[in-house]
N, CA, C and O atoms as a GROMACS GRO file, in nm:
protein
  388
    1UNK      N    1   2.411  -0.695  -1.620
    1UNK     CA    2   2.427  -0.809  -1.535
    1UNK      C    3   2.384  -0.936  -1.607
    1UNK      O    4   2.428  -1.049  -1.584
    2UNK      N    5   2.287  -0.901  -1.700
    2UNK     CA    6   2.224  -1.050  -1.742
    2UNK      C    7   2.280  -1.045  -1.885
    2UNK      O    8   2.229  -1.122  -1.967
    3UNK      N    9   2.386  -0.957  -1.928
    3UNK     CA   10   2.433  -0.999  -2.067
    3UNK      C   11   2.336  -0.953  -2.175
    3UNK      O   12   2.381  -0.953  -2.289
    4UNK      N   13   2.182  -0.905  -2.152
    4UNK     CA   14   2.129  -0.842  -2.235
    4UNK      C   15   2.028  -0.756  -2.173
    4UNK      O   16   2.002  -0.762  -2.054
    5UNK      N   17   1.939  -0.630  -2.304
    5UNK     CA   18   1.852  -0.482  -2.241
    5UNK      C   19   1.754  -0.589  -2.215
    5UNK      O   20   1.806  -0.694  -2.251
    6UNK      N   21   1.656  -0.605  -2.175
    6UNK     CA   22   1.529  -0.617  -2.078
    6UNK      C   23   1.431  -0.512  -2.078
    6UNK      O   24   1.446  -0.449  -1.973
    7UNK      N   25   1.343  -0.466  -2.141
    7UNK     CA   26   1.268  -0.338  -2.133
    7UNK      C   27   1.208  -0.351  -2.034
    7UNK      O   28   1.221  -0.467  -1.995
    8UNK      N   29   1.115  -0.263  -1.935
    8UNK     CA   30   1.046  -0.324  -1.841
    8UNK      C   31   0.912  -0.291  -1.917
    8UNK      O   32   0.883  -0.195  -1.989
    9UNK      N   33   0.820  -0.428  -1.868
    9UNK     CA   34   0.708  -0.401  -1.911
    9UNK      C   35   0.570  -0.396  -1.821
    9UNK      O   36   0.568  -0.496  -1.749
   10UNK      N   37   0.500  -0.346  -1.808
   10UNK     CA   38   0.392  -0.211  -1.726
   10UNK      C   39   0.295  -0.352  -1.681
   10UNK      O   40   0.272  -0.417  -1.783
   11UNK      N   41   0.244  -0.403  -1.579
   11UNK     CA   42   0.172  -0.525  -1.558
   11UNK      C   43   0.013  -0.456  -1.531
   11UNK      O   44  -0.074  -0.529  -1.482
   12UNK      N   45  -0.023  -0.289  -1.572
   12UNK     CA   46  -0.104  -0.254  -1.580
   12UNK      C   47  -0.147  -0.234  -1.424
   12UNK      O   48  -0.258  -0.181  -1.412
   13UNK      N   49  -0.084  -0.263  -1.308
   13UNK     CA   50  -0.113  -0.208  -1.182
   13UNK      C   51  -0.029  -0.113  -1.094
   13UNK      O   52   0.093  -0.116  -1.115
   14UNK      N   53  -0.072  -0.035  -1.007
   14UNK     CA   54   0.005   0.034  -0.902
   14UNK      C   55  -0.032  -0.019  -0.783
   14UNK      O   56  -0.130  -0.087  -0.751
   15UNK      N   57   0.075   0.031  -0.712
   15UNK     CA   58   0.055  -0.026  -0.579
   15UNK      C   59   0.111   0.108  -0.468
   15UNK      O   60   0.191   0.198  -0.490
   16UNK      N   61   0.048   0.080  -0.369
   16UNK     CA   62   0.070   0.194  -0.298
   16UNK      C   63   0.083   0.076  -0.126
   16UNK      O   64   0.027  -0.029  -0.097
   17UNK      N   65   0.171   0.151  -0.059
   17UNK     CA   66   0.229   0.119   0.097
   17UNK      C   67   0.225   0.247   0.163
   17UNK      O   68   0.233   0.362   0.118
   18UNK      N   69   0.205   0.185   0.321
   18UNK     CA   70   0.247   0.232   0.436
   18UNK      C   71   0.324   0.156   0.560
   18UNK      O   72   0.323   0.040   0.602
   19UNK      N   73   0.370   0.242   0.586
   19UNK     CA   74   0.433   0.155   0.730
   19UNK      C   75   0.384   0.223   0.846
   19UNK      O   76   0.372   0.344   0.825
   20UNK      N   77   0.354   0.189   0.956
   20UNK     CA   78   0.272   0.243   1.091
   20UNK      C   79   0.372   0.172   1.185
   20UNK      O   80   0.438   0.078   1.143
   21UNK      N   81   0.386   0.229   1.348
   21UNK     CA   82   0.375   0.160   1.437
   21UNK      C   83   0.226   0.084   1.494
   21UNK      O   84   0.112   0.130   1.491
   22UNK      N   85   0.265  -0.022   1.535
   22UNK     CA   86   0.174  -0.094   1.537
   22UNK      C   87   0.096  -0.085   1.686
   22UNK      O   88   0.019  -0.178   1.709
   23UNK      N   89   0.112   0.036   1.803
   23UNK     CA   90   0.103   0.052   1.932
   23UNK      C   91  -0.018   0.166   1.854
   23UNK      O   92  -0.126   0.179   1.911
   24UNK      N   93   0.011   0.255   1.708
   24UNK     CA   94  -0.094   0.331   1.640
   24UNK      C   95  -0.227   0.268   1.598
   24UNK      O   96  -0.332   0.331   1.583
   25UNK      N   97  -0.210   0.147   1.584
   25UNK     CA   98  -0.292   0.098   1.498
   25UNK      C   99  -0.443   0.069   1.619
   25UNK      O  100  -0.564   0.088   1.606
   26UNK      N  101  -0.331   0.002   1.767
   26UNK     CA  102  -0.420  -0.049   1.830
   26UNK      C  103  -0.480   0.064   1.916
   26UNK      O  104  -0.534   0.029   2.021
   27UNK      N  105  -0.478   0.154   1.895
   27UNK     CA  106  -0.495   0.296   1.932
   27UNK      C  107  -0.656   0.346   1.897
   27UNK      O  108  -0.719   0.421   1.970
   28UNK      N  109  -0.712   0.281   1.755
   28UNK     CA  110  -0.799   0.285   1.686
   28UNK      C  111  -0.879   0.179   1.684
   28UNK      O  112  -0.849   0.089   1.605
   29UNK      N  113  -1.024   0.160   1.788
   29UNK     CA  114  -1.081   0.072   1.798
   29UNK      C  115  -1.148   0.027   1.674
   29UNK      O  116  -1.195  -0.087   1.676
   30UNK      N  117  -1.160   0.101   1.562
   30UNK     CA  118  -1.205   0.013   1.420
   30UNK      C  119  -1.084  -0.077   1.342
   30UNK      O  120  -1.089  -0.167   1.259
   31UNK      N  121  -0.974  -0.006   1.411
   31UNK     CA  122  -0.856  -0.062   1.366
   31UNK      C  123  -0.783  -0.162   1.440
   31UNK      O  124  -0.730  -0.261   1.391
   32UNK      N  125  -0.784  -0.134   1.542
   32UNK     CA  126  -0.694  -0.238   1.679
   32UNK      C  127  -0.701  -0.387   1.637
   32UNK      O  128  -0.585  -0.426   1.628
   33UNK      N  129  -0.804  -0.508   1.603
   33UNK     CA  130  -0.820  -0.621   1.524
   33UNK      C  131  -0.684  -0.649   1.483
   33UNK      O  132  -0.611  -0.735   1.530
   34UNK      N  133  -0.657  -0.562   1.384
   34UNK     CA  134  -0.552  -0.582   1.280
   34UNK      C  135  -0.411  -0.591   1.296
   34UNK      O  136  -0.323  -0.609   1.212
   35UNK      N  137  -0.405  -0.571   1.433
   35UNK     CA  138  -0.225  -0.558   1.477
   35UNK      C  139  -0.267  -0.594   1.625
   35UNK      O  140  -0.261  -0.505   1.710
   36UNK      N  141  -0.304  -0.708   1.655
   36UNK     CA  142  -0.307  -0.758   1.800
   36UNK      C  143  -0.155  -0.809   1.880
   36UNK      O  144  -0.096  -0.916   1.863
   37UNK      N  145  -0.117  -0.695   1.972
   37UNK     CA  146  -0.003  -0.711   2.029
   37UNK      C  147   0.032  -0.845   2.092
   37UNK      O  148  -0.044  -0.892   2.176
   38UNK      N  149   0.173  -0.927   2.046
   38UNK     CA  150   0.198  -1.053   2.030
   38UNK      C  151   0.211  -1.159   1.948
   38UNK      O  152   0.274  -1.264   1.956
   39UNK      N  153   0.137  -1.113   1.865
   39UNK     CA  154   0.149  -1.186   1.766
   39UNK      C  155   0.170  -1.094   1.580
   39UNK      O  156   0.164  -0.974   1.554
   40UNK      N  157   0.187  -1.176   1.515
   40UNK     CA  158   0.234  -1.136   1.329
   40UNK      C  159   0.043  -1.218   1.300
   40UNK      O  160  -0.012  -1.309   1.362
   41UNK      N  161  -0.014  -1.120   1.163
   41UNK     CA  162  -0.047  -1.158   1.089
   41UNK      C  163  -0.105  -1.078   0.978
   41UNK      O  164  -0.068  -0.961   0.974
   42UNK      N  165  -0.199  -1.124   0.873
   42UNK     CA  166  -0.205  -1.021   0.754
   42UNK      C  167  -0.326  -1.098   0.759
   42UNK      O  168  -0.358  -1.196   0.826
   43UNK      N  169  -0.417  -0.997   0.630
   43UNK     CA  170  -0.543  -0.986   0.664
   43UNK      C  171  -0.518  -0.937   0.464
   43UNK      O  172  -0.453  -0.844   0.416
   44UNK      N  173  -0.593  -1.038   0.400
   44UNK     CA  174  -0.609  -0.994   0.242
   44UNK      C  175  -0.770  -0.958   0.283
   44UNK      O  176  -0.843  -0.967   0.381
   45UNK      N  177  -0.779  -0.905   0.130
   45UNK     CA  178  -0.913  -0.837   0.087
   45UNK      C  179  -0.860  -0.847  -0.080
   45UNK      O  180  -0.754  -0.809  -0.130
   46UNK      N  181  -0.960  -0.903  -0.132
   46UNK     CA  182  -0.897  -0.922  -0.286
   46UNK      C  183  -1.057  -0.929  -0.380
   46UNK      O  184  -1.145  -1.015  -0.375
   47UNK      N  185  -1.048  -0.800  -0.462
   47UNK     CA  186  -1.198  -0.760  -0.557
   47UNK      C  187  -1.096  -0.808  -0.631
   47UNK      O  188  -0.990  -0.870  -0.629
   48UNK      N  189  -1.223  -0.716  -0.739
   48UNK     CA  190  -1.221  -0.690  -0.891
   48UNK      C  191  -1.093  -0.600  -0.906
   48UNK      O  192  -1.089  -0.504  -0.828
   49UNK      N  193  -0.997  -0.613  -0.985
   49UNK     CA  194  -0.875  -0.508  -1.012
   49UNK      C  195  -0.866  -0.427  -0.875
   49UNK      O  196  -0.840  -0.308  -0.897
   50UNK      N  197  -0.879  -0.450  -0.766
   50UNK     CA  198  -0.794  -0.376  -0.659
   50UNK      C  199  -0.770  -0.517  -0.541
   50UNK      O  200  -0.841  -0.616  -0.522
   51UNK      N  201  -0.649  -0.478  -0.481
   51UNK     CA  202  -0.673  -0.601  -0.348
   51UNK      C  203  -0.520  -0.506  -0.258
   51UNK      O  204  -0.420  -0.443  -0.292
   52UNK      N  205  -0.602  -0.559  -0.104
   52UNK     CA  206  -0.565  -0.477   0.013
   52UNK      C  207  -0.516  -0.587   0.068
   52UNK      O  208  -0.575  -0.695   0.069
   53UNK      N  209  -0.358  -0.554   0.138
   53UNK     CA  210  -0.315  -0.694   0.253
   53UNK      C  211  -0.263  -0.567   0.405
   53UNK      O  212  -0.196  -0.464   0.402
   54UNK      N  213  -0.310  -0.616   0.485
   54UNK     CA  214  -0.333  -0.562   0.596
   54UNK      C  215  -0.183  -0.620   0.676
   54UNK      O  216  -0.201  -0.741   0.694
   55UNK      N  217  -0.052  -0.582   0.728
   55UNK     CA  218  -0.005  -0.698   0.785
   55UNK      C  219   0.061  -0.619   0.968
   55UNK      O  220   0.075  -0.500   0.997
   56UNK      N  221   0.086  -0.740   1.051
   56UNK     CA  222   0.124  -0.700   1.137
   56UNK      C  223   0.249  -0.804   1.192
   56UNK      O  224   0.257  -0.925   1.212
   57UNK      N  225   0.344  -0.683   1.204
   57UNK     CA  226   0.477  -0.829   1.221
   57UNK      C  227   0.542  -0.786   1.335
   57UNK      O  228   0.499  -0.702   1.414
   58UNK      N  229   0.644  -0.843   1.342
   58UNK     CA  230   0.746  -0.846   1.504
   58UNK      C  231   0.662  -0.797   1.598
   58UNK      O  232   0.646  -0.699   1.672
   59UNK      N  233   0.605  -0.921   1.561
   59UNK     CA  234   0.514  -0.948   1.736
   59UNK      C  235   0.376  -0.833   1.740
   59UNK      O  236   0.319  -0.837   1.849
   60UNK      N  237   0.330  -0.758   1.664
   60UNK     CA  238   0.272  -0.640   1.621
   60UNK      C  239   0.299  -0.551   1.673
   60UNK      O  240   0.207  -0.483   1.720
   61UNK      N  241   0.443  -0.508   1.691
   61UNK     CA  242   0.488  -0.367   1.689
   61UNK      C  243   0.518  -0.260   1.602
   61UNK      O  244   0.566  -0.147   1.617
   62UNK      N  245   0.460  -0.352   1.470
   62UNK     CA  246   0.514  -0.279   1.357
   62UNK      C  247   0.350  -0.368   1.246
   62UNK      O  248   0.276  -0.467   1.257
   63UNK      N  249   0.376  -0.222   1.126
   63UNK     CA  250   0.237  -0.287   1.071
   63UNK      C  251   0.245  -0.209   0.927
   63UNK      O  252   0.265  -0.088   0.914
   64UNK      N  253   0.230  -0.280   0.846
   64UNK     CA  254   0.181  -0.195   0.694
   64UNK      C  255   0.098  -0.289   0.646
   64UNK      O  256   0.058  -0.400   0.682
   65UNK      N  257   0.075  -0.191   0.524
   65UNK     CA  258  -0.052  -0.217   0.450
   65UNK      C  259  -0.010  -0.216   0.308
   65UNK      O  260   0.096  -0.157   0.285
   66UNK      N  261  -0.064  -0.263   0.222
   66UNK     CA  262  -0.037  -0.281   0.069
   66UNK      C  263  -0.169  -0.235   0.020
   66UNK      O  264  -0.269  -0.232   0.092
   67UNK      N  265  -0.165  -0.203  -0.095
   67UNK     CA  266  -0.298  -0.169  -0.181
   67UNK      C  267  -0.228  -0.164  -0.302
   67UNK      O  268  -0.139  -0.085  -0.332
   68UNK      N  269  -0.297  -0.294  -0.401
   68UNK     CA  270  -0.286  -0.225  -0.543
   68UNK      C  271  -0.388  -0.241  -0.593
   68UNK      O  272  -0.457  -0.335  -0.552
   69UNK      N  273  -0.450  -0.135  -0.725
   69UNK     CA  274  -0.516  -0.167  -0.846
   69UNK      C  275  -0.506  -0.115  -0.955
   69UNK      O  276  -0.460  -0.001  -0.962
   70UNK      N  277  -0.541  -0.175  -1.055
   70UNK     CA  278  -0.557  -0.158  -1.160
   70UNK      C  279  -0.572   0.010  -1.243
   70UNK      O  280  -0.682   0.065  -1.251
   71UNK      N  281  -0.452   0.069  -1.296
   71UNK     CA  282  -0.460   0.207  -1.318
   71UNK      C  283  -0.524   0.215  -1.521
   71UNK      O  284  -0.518   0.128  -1.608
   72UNK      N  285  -0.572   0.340  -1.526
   72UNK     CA  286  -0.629   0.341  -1.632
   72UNK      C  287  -0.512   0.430  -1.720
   72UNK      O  288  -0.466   0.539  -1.686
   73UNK      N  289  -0.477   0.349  -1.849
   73UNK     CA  290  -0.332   0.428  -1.871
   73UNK      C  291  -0.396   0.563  -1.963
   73UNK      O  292  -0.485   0.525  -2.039
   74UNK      N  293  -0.378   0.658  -1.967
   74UNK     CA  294  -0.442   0.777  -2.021
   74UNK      C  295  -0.305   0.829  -2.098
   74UNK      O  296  -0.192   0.833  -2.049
   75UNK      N  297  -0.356   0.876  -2.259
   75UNK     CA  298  -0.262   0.894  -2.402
   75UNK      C  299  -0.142   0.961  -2.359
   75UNK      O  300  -0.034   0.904  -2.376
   76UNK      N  301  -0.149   1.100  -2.295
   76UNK     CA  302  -0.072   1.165  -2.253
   76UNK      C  303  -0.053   1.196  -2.114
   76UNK      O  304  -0.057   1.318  -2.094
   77UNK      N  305  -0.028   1.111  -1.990
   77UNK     CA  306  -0.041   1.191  -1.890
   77UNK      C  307   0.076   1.300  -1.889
   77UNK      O  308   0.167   1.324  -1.969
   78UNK      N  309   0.026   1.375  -1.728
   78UNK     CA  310   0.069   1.491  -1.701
   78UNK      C  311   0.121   1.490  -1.539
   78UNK      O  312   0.088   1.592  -1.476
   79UNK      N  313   0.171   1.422  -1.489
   79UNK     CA  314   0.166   1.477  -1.334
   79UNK      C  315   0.182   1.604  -1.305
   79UNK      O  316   0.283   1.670  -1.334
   80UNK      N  317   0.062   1.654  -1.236
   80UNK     CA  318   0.056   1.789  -1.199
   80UNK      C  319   0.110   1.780  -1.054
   80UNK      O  320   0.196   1.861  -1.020
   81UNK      N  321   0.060   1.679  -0.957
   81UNK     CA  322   0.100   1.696  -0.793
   81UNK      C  323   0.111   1.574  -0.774
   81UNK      O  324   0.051   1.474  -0.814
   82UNK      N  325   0.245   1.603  -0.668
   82UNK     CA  326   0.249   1.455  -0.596
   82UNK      C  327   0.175   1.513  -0.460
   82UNK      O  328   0.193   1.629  -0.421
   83UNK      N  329   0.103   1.430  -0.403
   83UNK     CA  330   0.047   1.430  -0.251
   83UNK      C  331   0.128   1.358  -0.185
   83UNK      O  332   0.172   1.252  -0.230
   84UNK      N  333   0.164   1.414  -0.053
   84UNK     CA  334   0.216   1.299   0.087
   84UNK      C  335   0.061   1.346   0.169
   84UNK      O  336   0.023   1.463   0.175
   85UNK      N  337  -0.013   1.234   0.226
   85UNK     CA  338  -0.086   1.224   0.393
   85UNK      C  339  -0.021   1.209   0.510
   85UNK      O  340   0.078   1.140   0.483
   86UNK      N  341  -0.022   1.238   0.641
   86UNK     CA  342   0.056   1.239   0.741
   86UNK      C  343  -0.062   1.086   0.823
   86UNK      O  344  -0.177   1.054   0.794
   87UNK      N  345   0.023   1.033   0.916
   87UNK     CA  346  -0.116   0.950   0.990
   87UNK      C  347  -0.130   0.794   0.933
   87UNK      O  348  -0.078   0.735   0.838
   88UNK      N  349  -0.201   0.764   1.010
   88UNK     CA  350  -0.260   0.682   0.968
   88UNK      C  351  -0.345   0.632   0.813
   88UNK      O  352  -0.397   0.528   0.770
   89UNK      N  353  -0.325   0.746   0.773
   89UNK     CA  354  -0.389   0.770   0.627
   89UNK      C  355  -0.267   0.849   0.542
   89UNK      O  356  -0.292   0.961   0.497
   90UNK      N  357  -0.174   0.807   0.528
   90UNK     CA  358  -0.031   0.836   0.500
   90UNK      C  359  -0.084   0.791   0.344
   90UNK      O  360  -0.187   0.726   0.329
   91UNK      N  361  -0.018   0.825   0.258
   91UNK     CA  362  -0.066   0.800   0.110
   91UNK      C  363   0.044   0.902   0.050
   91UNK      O  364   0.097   1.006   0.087
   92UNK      N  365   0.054   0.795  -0.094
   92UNK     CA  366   0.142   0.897  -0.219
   92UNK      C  367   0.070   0.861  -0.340
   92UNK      O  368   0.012   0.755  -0.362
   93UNK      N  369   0.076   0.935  -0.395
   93UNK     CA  370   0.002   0.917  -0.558
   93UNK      C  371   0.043   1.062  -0.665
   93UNK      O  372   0.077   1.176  -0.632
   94UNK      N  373   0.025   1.010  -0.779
   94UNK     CA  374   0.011   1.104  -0.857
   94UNK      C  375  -0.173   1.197  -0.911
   94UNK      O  376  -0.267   1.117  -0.914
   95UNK      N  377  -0.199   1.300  -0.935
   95UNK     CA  378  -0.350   1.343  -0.973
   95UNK      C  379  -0.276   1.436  -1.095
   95UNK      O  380  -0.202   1.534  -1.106
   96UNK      N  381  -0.367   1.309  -1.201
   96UNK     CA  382  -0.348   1.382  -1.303
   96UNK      C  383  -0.426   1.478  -1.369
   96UNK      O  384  -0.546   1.488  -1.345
   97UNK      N  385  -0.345   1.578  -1.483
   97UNK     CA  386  -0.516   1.664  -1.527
   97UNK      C  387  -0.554   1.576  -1.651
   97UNK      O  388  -0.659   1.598  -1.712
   0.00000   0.00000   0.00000
């Protein structure tokens, strides 16, 4: 498309998502804050090499979350397992040996 190769190059982070209904979220009084029915908003948290955005949209019927940080690149990896979580704690990743 652009007339030339492009390698892609590694910005040294991962990032990991979920998507929730957002009627789940408020379900969970440590959680409910974060998706207040009626309204959209997001909620950062930003360290050292990791940062979390919390968001809640169409009206908070709907809600995900972002997380990235900083991965440690190791000589040879190996993916041994991918994990899925079910829930509210829904997650994918690789665990390497």
């Amino acid at each position: 498309m652009l007339g030339f190769y492009d390698a892609p190059k590694s910005s040294g982070y991962a990032i990991f998502r979920a998507w929730f209904d957002g009627a789940d979220i408020r379900k969970d009084p440590i959680c409910a804050h974060l998706a207040a029915e009626g309204g959209d908003q997001k909620n950062v948290w930003i360290g050292p090499d990791v940062h979390f955005i919390a968001s809640a949209y169409k009206k908070g019927k709907e809600f995900n979350w972002v997380m990235t940080h900083k991965v440690r690149i190791l000589p040879s990896p190996r993916p041994i397992r991918l994990f899925r979580g079910r829930g509210l704690c829904a997650s994918a990743g690789i665990i390497w040996d």
